[in-house]
Residue frames as a rotation matrix with the C-alpha (Angstrom) as fourth column:
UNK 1
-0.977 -0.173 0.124 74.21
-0.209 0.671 -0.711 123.98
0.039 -0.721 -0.692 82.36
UNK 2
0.007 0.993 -0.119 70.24
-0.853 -0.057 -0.519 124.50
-0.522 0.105 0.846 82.02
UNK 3
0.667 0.225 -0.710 70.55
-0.744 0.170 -0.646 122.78
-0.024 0.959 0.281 78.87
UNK 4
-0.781 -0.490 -0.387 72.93
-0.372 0.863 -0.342 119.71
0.501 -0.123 -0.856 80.19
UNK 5
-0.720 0.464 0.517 70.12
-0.406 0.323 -0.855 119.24
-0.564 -0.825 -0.045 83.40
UNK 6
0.117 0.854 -0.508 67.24
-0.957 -0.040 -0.287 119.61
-0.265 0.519 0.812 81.01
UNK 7
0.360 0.084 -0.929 68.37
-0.819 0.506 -0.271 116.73
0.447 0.859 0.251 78.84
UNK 8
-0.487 -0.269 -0.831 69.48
-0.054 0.959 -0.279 114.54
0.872 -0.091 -0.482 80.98
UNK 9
0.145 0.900 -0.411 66.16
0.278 0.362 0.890 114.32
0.950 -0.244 -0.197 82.65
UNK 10
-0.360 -0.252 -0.898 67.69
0.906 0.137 -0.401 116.33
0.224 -0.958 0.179 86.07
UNK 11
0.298 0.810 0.505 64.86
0.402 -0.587 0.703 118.59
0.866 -0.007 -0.500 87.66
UNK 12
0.351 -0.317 -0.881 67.23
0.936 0.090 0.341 118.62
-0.029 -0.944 0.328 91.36
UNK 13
-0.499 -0.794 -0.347 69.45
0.812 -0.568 0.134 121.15
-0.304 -0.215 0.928 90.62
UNK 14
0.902 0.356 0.245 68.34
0.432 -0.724 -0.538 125.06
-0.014 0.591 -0.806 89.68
UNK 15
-0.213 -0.970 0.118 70.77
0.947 -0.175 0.271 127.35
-0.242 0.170 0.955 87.94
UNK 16
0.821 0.551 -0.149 71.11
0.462 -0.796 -0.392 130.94
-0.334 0.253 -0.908 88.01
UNK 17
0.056 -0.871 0.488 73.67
0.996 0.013 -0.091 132.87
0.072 0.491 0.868 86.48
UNK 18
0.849 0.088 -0.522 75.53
0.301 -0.892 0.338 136.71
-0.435 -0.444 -0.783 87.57
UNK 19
0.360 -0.825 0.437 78.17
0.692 -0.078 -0.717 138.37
0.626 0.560 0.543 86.52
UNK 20
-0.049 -0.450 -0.892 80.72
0.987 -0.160 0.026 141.02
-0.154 -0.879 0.452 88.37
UNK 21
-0.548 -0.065 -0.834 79.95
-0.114 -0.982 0.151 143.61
-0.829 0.178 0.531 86.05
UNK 22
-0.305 0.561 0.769 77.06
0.780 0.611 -0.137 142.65
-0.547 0.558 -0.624 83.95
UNK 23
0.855 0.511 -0.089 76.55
0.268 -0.582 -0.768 146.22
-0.444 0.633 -0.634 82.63
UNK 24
-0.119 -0.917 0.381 80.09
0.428 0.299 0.853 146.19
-0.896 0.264 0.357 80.80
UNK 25
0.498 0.469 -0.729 80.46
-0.743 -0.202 -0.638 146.96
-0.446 0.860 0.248 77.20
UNK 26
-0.609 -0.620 0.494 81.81
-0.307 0.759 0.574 143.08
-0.731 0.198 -0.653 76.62
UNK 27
0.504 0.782 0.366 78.86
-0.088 0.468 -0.879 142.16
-0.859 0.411 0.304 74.04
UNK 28
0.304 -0.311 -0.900 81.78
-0.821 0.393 -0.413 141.60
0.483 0.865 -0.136 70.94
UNK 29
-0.764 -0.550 -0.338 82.66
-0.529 0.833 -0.159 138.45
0.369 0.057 -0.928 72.91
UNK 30
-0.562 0.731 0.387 79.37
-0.354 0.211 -0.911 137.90
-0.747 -0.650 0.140 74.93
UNK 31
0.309 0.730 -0.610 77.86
-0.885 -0.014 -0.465 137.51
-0.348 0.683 0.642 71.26
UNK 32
-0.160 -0.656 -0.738 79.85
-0.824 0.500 -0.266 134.95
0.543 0.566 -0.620 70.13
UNK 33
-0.974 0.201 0.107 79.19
0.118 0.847 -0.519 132.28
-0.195 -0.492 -0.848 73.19
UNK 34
-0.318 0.845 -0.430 75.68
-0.783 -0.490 -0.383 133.58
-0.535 0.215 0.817 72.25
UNK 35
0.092 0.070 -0.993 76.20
-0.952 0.298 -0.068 132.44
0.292 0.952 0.094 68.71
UNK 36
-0.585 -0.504 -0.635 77.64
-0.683 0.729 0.051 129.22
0.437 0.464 -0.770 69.73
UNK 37
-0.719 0.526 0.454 74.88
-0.371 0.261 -0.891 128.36
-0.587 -0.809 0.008 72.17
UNK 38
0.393 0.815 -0.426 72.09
-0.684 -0.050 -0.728 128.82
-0.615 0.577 0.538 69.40
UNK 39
0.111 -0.257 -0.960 74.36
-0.951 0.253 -0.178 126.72
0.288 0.933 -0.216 67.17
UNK 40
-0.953 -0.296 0.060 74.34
-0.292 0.851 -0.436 124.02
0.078 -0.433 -0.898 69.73
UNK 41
-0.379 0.854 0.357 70.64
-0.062 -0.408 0.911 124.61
0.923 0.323 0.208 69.82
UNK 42
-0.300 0.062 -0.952 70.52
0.954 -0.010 -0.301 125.76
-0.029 -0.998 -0.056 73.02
UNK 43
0.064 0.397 0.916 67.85
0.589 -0.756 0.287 128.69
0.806 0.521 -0.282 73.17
UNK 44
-0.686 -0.554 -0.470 69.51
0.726 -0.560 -0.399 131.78
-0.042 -0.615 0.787 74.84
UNK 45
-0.180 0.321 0.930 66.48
0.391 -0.844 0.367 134.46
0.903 0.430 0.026 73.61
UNK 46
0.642 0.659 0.393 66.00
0.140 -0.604 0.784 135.04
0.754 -0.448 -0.480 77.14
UNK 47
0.189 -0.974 -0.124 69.17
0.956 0.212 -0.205 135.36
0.226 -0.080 0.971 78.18
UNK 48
0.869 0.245 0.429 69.61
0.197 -0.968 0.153 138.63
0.453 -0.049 -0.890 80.53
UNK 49
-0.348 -0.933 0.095 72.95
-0.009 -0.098 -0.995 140.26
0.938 -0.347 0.026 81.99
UNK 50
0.876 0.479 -0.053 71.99
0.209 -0.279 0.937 140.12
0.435 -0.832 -0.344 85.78
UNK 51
0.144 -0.590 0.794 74.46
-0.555 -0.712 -0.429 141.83
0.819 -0.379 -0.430 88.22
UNK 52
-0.156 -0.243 -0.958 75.82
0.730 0.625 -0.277 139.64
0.665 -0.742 0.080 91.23
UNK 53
0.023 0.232 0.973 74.32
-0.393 -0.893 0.222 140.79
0.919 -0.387 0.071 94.25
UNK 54
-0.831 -0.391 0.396 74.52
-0.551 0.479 -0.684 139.60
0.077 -0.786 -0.613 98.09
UNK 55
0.153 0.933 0.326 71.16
-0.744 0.326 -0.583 138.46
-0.651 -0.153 0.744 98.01
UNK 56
0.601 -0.057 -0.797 71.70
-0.542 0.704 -0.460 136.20
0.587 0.708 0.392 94.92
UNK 57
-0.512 -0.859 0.006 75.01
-0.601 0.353 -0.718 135.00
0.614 -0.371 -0.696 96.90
UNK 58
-0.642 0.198 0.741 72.95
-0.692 0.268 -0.671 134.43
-0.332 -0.943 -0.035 100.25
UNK 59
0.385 0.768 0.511 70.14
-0.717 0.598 -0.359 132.50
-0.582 -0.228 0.781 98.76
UNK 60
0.612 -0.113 -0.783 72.09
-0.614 0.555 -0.561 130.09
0.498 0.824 0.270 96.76
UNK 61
0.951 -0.183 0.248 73.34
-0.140 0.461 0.876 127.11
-0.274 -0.868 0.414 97.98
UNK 62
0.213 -0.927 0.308 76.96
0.683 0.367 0.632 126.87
-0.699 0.076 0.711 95.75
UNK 63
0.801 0.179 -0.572 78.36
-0.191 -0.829 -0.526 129.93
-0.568 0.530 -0.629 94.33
UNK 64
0.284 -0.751 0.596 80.86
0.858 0.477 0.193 129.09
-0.429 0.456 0.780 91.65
UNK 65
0.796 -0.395 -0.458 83.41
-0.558 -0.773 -0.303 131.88
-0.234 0.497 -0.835 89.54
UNK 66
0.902 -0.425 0.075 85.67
0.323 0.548 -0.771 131.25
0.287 0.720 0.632 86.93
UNK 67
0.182 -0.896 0.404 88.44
0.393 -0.311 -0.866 133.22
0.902 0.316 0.295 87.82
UNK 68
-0.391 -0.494 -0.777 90.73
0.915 -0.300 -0.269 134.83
-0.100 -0.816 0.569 90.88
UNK 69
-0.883 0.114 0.456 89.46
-0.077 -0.992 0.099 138.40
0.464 0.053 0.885 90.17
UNK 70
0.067 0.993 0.098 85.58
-0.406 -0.062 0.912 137.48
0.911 -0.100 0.399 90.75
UNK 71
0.196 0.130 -0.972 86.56
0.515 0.830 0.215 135.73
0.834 -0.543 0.096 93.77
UNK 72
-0.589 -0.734 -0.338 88.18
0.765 -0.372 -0.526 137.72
0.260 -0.568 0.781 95.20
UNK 73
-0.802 0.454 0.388 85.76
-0.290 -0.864 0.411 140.86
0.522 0.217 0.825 94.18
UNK 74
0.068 0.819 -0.570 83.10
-0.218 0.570 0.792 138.66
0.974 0.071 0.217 95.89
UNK 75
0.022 -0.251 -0.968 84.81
0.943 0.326 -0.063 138.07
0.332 -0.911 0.244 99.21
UNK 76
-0.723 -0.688 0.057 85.86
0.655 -0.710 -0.257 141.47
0.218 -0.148 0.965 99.12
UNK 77
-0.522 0.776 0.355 82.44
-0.327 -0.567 0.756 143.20
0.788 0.278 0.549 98.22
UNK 78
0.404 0.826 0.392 80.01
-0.735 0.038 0.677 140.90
0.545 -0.562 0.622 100.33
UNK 79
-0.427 -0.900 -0.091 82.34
-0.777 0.417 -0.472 137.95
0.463 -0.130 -0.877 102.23
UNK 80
0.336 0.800 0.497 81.32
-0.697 0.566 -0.440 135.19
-0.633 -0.199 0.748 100.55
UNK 81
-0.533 -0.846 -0.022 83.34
-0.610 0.366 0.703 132.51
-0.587 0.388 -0.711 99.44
UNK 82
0.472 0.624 -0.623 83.08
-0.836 0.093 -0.541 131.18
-0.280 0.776 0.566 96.50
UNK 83
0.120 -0.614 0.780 84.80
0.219 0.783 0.582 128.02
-0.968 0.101 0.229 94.33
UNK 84
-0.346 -0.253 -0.903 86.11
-0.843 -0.339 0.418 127.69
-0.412 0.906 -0.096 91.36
UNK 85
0.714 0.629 -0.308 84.60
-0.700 0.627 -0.341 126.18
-0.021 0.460 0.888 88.29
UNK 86
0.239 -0.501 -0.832 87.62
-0.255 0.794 -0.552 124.05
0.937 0.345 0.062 87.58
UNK 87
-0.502 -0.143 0.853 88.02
-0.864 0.133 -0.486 123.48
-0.044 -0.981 -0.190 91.57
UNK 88
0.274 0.700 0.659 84.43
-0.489 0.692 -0.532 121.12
-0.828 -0.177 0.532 91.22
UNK 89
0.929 -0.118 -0.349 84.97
-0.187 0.665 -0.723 119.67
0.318 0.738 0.596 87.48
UNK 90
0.614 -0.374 -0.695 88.88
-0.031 0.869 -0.494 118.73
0.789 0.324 0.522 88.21
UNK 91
0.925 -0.376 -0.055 89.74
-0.110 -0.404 0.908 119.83
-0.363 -0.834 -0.415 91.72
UNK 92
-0.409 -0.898 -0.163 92.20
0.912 -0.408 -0.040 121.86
-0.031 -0.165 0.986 91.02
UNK 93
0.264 0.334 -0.905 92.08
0.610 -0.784 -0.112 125.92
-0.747 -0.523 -0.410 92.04
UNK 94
-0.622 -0.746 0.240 92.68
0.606 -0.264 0.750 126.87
-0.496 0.612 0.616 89.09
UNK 95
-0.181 0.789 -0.587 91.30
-0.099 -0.609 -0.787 129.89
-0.978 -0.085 0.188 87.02
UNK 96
-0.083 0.344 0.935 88.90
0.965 0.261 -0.011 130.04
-0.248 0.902 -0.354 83.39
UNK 97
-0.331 -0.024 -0.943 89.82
-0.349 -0.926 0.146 133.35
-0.876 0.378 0.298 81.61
UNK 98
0.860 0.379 0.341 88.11
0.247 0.275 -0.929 133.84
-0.446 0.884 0.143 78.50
UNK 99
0.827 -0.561 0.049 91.68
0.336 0.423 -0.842 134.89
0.451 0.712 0.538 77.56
UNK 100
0.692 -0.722 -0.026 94.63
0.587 0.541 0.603 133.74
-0.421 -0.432 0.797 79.21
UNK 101
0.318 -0.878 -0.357 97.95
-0.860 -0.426 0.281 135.22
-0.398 0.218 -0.891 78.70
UNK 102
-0.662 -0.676 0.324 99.56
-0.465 0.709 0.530 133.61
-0.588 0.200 -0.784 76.11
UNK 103
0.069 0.622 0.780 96.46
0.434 0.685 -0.585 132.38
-0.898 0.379 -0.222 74.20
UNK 104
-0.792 -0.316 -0.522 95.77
-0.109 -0.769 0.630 132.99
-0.600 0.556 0.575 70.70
UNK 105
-0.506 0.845 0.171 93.15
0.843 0.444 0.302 133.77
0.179 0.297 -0.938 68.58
UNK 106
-0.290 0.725 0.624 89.99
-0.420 -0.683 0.598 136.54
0.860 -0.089 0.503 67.78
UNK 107
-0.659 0.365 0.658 87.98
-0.745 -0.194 -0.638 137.08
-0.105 -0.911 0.399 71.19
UNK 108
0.042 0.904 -0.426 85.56
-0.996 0.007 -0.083 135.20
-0.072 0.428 0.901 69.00
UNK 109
-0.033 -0.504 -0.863 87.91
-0.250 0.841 -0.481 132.08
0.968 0.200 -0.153 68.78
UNK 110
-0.827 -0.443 0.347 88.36
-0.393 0.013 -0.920 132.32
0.403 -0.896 -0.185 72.54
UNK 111
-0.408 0.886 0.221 84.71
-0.886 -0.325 -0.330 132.34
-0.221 -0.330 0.918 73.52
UNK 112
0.485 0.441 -0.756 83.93
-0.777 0.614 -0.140 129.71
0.403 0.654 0.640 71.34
UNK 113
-0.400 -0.827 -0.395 86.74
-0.219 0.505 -0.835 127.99
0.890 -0.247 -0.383 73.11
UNK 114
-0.739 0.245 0.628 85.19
-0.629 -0.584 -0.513 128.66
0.241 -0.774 0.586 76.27
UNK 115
-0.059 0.951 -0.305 82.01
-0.996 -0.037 0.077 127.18
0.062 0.308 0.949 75.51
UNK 116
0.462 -0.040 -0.886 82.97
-0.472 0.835 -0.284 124.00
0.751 0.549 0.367 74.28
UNK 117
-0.922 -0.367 -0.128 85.71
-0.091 0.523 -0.847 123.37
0.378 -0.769 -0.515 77.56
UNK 118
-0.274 0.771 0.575 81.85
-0.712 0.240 -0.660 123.92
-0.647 -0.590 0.483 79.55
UNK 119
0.266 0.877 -0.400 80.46
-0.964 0.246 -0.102 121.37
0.009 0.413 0.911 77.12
UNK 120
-0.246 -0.813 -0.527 82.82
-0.253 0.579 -0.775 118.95
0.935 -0.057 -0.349 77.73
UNK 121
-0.767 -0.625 -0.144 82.97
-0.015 0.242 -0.970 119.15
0.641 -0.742 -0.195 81.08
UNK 122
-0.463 0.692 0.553 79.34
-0.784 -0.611 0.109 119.40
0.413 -0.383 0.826 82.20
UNK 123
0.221 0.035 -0.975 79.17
-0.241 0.970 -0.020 116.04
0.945 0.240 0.223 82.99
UNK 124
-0.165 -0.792 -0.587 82.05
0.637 0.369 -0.677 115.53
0.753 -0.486 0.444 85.19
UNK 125
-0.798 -0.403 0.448 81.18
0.005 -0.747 -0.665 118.98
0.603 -0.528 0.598 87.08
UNK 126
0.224 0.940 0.257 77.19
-0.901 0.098 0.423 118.33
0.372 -0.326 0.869 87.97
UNK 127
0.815 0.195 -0.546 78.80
0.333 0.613 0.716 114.80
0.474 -0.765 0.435 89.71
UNK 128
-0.616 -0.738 -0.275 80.84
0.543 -0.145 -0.827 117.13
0.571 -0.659 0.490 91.53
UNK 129
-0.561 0.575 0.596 78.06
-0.444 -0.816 0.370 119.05
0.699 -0.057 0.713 92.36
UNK 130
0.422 0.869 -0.257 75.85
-0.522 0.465 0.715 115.95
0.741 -0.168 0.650 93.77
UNK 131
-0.190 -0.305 -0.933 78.66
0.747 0.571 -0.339 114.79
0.637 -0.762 0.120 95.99
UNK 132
-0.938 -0.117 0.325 78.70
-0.119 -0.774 -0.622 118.59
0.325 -0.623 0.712 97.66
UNK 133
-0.230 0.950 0.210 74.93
-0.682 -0.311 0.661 118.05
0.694 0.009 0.720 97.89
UNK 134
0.079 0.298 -0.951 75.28
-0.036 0.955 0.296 114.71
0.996 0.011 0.086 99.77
């Protein structure tokens, strides 16, 4: 999302970026959206895992999570509601697993999948963003 604002000349918005468990051992799929970032040439070298904390939560003004687990783990942990991504890009509550039940494909296929639905859709989700802002 940096790297949608950036280029299309929008300085309004800041983006930070947590995870629910950021010290994991997920880095055979975490590489791969890596990879596909750098191949979009989008530079990731400073790219750190940061833990989701209540502070991050409190000072932000729109927390967003892909999926029913992080929401939930969020409300639960520090109760603070959150939206889903696909809530703002196509209101609907619906959740982004990097893999669904029922998908197929290497983690690596998935990820890459992943990626590309956010490239797509960054567009449509940052003017969902600017109506919440209005």
């Amino acid at each position: 999302m940096k790297d949608w604002l950036r280029k299309n000349g929008r300085n309004d918005i800041e983006v930070s970026s947590a995870g629910t468990d950021a010290t994991s051992d997920i880095s055979s799929f975490c590489m791969a959206h890596l990879d596909r970032l750098e191949e979009m040439g989008i530079d990731v070298s400073g790219h750190e895992r940061t833990q989701v904390t209540k502070d991050i939560l409190e000072n932000c003004d729109l927390a967003i999570v892909m999926d029913e687990f992080q929401q939930r783990w969020i409300e639960e942990k520090f109760g603070i509601k959150t939206l889903f991504y696909n809530e703002m890009y196509k209101n609907e509550k619906t959740s982004l697993n990097i893999s669904p039940p029922g998908t197929r494909g290497t983690m690596e296929e998935k990820s890459i999948r992943m990626v590309r639905y956010f490239e797509g859709s960054m567009g449509e989700f940052v003017k969902a963003v600017d109506k919440i802002r209005l």
